[in-house]
N, CA, C and O atoms as a MOPAC input file, in Angstrom:
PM7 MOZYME 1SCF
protein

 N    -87.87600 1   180.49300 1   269.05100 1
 C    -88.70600 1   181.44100 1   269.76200 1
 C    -90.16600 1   181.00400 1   269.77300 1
 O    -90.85600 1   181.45700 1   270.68600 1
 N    -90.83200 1   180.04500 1   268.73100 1
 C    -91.92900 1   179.40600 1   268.83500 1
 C    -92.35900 1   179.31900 1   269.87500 1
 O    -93.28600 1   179.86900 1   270.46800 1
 N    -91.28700 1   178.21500 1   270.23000 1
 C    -91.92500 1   177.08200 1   271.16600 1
 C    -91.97300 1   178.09200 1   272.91500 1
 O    -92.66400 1   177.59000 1   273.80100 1
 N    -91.21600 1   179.43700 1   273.22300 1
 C    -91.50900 1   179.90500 1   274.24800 1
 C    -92.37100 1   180.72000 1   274.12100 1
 O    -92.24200 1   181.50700 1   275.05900 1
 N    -93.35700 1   181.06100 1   273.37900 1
 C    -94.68900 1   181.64700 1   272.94800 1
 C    -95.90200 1   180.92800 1   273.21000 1
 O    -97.04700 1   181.35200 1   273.36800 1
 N    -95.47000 1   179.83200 1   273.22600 1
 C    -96.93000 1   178.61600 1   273.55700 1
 C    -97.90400 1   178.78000 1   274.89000 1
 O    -99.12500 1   178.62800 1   274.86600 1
 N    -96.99200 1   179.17500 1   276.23800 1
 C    -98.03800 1   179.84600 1   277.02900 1
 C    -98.47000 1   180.37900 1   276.80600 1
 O    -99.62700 1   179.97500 1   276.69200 1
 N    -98.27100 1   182.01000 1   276.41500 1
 C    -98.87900 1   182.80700 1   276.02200 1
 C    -99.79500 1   183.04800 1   274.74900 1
 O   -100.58800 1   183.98700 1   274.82500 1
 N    -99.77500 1   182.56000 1   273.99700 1
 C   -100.82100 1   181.25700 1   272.89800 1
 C   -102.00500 1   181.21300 1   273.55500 1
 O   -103.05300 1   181.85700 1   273.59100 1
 N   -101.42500 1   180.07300 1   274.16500 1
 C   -102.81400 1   179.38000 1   275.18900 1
 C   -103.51200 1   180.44400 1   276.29400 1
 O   -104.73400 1   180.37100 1   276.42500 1
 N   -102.81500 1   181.36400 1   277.03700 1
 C   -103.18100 1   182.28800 1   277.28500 1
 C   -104.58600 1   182.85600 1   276.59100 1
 O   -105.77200 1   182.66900 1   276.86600 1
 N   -103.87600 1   183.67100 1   275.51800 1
 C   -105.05400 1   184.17000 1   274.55500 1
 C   -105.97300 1   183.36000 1   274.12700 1
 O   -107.12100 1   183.76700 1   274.30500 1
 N   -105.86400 1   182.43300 1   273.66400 1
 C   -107.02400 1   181.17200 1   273.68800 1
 C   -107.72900 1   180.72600 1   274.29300 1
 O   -108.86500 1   180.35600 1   273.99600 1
 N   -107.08000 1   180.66200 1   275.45800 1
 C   -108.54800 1   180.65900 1   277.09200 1
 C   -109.13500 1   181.36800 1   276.97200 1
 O   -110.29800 1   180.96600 1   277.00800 1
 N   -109.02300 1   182.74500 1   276.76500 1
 C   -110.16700 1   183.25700 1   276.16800 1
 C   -111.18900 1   183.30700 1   275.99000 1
 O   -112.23500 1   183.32400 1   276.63900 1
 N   -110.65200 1   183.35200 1   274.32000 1
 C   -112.03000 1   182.76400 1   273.26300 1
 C   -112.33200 1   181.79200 1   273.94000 1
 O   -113.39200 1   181.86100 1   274.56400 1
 N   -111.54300 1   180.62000 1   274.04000 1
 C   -112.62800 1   179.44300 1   274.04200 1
 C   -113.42500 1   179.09200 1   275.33900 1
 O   -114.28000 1   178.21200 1   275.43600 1
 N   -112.97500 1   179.96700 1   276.34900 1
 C   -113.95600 1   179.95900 1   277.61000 1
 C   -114.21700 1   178.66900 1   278.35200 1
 O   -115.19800 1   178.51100 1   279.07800 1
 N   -113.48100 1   177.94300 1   278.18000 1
 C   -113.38600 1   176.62300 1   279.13900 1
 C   -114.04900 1   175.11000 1   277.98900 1
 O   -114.40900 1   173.94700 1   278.16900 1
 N   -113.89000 1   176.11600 1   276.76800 1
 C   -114.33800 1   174.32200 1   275.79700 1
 C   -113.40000 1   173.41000 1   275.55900 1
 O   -112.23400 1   173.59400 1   275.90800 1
 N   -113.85900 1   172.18100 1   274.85600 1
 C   -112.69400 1   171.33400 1   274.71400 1
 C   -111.53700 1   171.79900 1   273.79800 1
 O   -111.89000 1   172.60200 1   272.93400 1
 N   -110.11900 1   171.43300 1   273.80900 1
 C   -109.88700 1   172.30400 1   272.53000 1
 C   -108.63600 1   170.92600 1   272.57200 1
 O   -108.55900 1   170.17400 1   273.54400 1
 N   -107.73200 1   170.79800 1   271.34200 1
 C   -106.99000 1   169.94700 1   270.25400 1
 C   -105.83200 1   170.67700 1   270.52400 1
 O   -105.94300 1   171.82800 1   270.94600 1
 N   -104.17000 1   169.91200 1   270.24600 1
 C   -103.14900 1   170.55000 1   270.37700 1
 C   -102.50200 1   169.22600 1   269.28800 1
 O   -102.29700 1   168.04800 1   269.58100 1
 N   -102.24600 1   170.08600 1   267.69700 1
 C   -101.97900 1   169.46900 1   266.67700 1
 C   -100.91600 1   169.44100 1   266.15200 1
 O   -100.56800 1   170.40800 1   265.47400 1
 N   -100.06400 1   168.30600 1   266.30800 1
 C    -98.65700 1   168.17000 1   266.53000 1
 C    -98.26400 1   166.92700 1   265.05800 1
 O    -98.95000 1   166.02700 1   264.57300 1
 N    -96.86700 1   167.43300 1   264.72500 1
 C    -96.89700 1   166.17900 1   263.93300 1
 C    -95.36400 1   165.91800 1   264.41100 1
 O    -94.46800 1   166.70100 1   264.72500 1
 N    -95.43600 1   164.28000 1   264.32600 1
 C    -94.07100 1   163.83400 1   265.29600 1
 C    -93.18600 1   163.56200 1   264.27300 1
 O    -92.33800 1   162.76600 1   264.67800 1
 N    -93.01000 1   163.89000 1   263.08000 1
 C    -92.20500 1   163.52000 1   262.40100 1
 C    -90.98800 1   164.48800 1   262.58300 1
 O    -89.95800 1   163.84100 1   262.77700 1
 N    -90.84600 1   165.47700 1   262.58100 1
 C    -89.74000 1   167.03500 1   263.38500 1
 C    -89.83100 1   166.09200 1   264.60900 1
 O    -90.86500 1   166.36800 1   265.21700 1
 N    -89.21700 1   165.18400 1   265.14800 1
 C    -89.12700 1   164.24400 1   266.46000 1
 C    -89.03900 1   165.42400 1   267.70400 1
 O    -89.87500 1   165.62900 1   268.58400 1
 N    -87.48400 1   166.26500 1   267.42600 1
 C    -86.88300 1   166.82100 1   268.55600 1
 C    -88.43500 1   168.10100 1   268.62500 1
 O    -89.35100 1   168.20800 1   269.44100 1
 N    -88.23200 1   168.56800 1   267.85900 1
 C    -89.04400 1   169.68700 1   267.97600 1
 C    -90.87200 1   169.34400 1   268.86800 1
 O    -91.36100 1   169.76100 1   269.91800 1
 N    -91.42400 1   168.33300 1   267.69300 1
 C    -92.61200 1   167.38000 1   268.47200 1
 C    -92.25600 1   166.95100 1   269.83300 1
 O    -93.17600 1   166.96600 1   270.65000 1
 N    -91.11000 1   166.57800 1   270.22400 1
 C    -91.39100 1   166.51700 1   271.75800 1
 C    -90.96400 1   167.79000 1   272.88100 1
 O    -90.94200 1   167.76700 1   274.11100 1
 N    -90.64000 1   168.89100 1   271.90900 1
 C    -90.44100 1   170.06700 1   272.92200 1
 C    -91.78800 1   170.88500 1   273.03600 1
 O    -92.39100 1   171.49500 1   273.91800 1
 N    -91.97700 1   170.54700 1   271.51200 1
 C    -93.32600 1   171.50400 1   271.79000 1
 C    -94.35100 1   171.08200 1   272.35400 1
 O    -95.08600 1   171.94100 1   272.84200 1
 N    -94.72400 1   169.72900 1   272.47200 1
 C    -95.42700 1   168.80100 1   273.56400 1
 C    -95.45400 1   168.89300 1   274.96400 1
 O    -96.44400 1   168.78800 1   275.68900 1
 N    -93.60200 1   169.21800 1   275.47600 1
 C    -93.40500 1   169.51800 1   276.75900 1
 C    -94.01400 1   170.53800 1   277.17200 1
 O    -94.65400 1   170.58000 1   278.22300 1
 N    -93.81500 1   171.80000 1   276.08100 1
 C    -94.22100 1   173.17000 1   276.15300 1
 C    -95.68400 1   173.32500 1   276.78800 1
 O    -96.05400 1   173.84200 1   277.84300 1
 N    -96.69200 1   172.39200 1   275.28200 1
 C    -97.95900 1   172.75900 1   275.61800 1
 C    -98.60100 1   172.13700 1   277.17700 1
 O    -99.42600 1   172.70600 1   277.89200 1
 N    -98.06000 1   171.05400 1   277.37400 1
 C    -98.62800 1   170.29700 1   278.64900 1
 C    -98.21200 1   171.13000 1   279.76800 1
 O    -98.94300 1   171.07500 1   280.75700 1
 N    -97.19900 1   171.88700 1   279.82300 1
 C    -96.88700 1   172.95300 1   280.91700 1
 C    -97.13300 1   174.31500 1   280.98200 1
 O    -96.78900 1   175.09500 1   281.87000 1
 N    -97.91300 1   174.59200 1   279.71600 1
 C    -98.87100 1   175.63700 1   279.21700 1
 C   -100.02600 1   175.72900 1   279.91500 1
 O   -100.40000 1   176.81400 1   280.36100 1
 N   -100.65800 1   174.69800 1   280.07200 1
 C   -101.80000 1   174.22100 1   279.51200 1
 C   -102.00400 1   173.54400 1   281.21000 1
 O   -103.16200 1   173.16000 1   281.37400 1
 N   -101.50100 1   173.43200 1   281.90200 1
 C   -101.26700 1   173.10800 1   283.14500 1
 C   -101.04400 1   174.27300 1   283.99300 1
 O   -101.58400 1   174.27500 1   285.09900 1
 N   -100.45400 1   175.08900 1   283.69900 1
 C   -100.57800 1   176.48000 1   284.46500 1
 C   -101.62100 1   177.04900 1   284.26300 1
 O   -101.94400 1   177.95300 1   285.03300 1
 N   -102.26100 1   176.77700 1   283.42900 1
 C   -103.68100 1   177.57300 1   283.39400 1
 C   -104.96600 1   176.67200 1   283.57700 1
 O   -106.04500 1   177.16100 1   283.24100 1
 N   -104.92100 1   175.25700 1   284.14100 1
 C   -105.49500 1   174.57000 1   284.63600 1
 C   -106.43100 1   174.27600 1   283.27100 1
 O   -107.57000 1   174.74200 1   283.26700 1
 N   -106.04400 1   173.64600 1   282.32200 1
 C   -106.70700 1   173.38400 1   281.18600 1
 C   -106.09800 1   172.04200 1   280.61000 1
 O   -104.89400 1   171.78500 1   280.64500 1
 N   -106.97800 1   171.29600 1   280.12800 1
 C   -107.22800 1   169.77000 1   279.66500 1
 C   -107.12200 1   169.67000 1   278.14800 1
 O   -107.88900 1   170.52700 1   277.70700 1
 N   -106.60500 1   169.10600 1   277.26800 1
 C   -106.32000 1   169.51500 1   275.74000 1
 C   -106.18700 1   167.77800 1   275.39500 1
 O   -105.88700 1   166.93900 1   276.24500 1
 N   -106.46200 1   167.51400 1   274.07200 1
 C   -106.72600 1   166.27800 1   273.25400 1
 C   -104.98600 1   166.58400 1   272.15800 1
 O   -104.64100 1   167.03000 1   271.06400 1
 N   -104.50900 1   166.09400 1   273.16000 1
 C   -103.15800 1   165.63400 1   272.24500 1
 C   -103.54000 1   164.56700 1   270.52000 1
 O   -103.88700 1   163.39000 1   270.42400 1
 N   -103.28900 1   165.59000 1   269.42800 1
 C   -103.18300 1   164.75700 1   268.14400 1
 C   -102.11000 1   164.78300 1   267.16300 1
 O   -101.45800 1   165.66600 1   266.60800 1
 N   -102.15100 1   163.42600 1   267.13900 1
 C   -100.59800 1   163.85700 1   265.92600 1
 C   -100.58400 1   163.22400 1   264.66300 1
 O   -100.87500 1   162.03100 1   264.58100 1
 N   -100.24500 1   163.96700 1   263.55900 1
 C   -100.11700 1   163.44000 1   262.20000 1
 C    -98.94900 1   163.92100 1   261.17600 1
 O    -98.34900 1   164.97100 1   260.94900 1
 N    -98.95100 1   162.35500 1   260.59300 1
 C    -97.30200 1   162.85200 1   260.19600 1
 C    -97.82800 1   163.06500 1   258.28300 1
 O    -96.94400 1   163.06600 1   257.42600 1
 N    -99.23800 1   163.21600 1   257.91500 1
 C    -99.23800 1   163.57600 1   256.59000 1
 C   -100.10900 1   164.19100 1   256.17500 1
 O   -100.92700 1   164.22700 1   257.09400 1
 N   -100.36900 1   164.55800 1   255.61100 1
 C   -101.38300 1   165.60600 1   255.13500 1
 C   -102.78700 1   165.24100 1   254.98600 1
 O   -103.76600 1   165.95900 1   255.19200 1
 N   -102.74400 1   163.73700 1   254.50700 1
 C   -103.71600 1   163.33500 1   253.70600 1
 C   -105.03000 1   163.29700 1   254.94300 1
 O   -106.19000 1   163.53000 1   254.60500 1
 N   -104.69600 1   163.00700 1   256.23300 1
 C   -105.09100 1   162.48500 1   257.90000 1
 C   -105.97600 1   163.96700 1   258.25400 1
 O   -106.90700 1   163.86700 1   259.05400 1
 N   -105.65500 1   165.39000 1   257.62000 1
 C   -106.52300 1   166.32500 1   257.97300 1
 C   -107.78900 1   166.15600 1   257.99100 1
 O   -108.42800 1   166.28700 1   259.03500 1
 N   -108.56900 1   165.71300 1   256.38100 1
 C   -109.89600 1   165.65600 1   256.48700 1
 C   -110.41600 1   165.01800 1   258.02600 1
 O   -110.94900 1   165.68600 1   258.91200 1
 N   -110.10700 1   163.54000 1   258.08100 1
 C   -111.04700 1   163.24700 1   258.71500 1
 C   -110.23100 1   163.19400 1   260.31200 1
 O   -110.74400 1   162.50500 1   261.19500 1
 N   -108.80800 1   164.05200 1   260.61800 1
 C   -109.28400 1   164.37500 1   261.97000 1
 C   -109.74600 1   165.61500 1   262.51200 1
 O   -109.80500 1   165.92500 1   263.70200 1
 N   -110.09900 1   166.35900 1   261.41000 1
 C   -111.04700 1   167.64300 1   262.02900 1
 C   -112.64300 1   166.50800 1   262.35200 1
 O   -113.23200 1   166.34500 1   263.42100 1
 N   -112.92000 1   165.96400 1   261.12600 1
 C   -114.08100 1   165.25400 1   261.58000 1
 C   -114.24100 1   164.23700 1   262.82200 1
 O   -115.30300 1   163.91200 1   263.35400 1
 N   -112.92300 1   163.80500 1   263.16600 1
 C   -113.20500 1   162.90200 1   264.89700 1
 C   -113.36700 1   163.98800 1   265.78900 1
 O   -114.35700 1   163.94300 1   266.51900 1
 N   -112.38500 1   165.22500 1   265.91100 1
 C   -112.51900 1   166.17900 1   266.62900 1
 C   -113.72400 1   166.67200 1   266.84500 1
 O   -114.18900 1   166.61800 1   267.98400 1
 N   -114.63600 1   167.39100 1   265.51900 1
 C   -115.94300 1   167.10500 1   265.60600 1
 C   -116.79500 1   166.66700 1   266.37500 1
 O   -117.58100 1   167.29200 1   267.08700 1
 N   -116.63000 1   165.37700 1   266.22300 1
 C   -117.25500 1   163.90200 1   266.56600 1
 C   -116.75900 1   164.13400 1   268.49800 1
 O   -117.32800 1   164.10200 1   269.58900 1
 N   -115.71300 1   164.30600 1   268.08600 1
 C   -115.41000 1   164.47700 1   270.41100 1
 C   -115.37700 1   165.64000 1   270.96800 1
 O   -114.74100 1   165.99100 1   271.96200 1
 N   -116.06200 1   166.22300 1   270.31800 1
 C   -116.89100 1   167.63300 1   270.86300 1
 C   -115.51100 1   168.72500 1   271.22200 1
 O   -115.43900 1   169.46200 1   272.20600 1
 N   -114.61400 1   168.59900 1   270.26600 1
 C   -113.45700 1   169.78000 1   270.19100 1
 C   -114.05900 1   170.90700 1   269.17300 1
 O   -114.62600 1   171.00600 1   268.08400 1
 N   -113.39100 1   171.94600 1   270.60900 1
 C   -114.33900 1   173.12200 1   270.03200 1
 C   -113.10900 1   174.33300 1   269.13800 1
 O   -113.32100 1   175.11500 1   268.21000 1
 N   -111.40100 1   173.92200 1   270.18200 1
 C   -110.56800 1   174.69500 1   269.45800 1
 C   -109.65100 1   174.20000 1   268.98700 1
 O   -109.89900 1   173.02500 1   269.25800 1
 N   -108.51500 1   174.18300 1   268.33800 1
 C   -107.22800 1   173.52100 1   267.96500 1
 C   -105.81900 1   174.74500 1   267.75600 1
 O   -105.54100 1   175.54400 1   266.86200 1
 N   -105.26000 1   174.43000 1   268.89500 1
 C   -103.60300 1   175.41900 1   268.32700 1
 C   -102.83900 1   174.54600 1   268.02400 1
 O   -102.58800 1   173.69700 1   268.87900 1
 N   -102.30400 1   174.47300 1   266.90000 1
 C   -101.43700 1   173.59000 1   265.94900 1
 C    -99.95000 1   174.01900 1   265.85600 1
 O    -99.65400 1   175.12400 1   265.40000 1
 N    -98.93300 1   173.05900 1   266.33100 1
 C    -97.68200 1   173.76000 1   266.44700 1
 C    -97.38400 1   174.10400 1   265.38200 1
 O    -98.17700 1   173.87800 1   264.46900 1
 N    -96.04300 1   174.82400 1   265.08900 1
 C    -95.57400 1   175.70000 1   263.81200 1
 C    -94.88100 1   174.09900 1   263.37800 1
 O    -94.40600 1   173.25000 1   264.13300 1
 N    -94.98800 1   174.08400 1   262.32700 1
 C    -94.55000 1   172.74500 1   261.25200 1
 C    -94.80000 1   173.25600 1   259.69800 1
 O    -95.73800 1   173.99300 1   259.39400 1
 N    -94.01100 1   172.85200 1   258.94500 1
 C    -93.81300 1   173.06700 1   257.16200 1
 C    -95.26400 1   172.04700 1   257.01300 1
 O    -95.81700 1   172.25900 1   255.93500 1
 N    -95.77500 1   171.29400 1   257.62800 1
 C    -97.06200 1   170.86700 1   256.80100 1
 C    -98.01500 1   171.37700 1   257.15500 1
 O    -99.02800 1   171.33800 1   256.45700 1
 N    -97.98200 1   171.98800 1   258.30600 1
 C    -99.49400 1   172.72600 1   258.34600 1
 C    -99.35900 1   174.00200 1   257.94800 1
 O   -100.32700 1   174.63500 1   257.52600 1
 N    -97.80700 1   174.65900 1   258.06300 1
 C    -97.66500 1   175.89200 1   256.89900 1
 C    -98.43400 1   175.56600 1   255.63900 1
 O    -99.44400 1   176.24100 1   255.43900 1
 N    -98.12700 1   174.67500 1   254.79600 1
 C    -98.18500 1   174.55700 1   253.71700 1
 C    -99.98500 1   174.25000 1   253.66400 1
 O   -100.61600 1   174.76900 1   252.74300 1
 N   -100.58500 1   173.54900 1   254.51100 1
 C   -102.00000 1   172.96000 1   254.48600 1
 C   -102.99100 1   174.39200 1   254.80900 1
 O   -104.22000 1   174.42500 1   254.74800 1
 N   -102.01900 1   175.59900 1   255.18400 1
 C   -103.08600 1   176.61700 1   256.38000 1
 C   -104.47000 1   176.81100 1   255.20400 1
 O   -105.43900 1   176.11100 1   255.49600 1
 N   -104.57900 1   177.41100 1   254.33100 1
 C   -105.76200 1   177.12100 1   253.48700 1
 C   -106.64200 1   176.51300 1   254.14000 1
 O   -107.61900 1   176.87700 1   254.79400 1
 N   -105.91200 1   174.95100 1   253.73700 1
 C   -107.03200 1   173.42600 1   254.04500 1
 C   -107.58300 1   173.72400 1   255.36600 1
 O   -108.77900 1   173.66300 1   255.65100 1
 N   -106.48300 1   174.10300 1   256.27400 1
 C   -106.74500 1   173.71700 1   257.74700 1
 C   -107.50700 1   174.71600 1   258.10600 1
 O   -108.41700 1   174.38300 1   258.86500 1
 N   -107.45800 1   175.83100 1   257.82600 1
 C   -108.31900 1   176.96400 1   257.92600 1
 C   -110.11900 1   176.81800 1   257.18200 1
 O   -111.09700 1   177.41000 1   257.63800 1
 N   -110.12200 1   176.26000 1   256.46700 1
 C   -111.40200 1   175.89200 1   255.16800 1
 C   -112.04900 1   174.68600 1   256.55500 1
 O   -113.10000 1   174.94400 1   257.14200 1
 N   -111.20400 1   173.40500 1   256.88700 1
 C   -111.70200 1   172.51700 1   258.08900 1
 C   -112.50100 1   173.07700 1   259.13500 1
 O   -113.68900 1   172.78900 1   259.28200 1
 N   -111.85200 1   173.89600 1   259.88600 1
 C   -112.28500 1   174.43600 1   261.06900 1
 C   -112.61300 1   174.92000 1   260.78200 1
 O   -113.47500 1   174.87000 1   261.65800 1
 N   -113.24900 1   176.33700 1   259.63500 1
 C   -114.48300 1   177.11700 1   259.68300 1
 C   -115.55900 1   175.67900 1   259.38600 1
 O   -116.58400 1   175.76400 1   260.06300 1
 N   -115.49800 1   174.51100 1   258.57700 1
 C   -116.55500 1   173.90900 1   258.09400 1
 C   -117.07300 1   172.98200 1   259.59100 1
 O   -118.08300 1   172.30500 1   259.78500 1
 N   -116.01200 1   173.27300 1   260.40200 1
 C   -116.31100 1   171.90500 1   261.80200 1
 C   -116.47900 1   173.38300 1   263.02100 1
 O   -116.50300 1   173.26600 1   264.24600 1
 N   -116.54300 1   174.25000 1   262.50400 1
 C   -117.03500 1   175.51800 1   263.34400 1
 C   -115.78500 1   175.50600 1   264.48800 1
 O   -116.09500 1   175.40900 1   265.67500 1
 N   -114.60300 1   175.59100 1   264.15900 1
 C   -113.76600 1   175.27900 1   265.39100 1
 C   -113.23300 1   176.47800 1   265.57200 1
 O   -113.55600 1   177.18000 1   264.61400 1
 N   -112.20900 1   177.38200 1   266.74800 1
 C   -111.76000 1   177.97200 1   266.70600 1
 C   -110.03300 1   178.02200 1   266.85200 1
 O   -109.66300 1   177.82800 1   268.01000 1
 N   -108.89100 1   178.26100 1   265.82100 1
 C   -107.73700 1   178.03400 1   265.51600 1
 C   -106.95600 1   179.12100 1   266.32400 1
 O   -107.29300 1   180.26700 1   266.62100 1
 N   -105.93400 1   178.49800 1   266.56400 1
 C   -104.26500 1   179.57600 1   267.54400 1
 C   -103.67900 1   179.08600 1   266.26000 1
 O   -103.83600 1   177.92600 1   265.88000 1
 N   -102.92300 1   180.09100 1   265.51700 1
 C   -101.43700 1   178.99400 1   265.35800 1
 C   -100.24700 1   180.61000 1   265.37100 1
 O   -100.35500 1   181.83200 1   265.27600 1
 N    -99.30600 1   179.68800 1   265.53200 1
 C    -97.57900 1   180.57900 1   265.16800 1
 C    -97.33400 1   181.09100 1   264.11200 1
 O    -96.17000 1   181.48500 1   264.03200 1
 N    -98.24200 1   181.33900 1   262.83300 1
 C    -97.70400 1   182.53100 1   262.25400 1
 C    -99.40200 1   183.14200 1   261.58800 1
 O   -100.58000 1   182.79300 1   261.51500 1
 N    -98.40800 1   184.34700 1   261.19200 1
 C    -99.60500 1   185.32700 1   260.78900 1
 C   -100.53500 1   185.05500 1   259.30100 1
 O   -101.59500 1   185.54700 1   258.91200 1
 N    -99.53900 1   183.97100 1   258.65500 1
 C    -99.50100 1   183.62800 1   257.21900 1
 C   -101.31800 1   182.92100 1   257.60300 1
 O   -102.28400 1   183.66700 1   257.44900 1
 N   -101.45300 1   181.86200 1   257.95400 1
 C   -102.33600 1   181.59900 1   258.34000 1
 C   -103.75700 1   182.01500 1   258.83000 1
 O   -104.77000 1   181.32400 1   258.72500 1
 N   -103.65400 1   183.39200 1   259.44200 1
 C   -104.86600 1   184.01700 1   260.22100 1
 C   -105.10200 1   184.38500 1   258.19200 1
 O   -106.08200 1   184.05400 1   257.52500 1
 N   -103.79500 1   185.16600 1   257.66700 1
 C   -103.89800 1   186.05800 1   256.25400 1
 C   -104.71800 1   184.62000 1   255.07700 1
 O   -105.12600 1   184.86800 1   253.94300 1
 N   -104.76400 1   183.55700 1   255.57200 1
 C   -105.29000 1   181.99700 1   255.09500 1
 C   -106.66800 1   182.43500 1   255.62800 1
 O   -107.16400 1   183.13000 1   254.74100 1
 N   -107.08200 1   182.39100 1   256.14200 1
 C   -108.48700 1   182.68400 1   256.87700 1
 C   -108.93300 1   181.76700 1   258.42700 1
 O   -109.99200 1   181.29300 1   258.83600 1
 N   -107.57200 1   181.82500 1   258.96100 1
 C   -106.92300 1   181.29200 1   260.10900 1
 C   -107.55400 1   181.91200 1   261.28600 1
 O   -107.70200 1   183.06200 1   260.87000 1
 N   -108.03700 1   181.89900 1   262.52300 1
 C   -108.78700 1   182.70200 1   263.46200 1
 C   -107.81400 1   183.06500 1   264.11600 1
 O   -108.14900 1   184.13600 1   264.62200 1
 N   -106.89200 1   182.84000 1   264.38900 1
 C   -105.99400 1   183.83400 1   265.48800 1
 C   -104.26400 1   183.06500 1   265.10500 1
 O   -104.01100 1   181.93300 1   264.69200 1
 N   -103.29100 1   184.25500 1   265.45900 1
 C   -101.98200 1   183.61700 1   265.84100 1
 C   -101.52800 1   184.62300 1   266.64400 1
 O   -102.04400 1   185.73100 1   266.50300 1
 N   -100.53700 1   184.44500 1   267.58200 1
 C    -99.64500 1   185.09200 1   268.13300 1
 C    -98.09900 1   184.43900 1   267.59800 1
 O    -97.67100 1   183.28500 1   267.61000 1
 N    -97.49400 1   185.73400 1   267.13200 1
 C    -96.41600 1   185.40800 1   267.08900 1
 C    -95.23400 1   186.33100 1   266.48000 1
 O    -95.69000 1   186.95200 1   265.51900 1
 N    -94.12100 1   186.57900 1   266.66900 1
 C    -92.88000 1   187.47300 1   266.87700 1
 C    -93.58900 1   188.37800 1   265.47000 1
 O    -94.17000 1   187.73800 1   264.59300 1
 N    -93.47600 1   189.73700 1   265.39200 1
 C    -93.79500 1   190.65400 1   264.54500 1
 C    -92.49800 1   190.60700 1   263.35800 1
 O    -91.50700 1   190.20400 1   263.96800 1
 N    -92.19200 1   190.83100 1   262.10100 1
 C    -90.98100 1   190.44500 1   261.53400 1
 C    -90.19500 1   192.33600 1   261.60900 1
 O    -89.04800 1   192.72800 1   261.81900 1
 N    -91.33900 1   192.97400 1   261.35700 1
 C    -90.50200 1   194.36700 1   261.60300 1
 C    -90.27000 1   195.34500 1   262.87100 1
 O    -89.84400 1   196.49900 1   262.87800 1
 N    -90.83700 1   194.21800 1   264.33400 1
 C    -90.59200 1   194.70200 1   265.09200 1
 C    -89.93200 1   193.58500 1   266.08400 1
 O    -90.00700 1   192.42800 1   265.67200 1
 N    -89.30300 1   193.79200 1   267.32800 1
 C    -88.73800 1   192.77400 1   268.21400 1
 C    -90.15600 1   192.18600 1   269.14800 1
 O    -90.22900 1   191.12200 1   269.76100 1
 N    -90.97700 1   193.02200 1   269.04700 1
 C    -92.29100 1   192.46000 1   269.96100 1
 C    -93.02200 1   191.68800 1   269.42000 1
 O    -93.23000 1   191.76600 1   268.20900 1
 N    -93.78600 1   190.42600 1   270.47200 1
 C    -94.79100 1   189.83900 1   269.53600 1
 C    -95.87700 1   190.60600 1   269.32000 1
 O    -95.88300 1   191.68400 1   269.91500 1
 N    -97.25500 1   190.21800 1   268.29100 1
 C    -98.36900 1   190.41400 1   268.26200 1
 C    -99.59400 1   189.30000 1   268.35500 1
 O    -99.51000 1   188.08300 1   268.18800 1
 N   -100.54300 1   189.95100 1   268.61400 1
 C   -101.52200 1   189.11300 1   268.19600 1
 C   -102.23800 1   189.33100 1   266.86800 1
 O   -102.36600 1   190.50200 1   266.51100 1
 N   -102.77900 1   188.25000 1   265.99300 1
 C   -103.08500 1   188.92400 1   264.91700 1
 C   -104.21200 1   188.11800 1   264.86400 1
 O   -104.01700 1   186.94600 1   265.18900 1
 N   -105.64600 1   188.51400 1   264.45500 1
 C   -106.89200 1   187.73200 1   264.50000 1
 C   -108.10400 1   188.28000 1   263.29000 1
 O   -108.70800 1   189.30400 1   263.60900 1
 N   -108.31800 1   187.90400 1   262.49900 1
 C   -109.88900 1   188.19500 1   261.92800 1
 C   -110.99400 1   188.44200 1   262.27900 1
 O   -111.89000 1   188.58000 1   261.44500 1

């Protein structure tokens, strides 16, 4: 159910980010999944006539310094697909982008409750999604 949430993701993210550059943070190691959710975002992200910096990393250690290239190439947001390492990193990844001033989407709520700027995604005690934001 993720991966058919990603328009509507990006949706809410046009938004905020009002036509800035923004990051779509993928790690290709989940192969099948990394290339659906890739398909997803580029046809997301294309219906709403928006341009995104495809990045991918398959380890943890690669966070520091690609919030800092992002930085560096004037990315202003990042929605990061749902993956067990950036589950596990949301803290870090959340601590990054407030320190690189960025603004974050991701697929679960665990994250925004990390100090995450926004997620949309399926409510667990209800059948509807939400949005959930700080």
């Amino acid at each position: 159910m993720s991966l058919n949430l990603t328009a509507k993701r990006l949706e809410l993210f046009k938004e905020l980010i009002d036509g800035w550059p923004f990051a779509f943070l993928v790690n290709p190691a989940n192969e099948q999944f990394a290339r659906l959710a890739k398909e997803e975002m580029r046809a997301a992200a294309a219906s709403l006539g928006l341009d995104f910096q495809l990045i991918e990393t398959r380890v943890s250690d690669e966070l520091d310094s690609i919030f800092a290239k992002m930085a560096q190439d004037g990315i202003k947001g990042v929605v990061l697909a749902s993956d067990a390492m950036f589950f596990g990193e949301r803290s870090r990844i959340a601590d990054l982008a407030i320190r690189y001033r960025m603004a974050t989407m991701f697929a679960a709520r665990e994250h925004v409750a990390a100090n995450g700027l926004m997620s949309y995604a399926p409510s667990k005690s209800k059948e509807r999604c939400r949005l959930i934001s700080r």
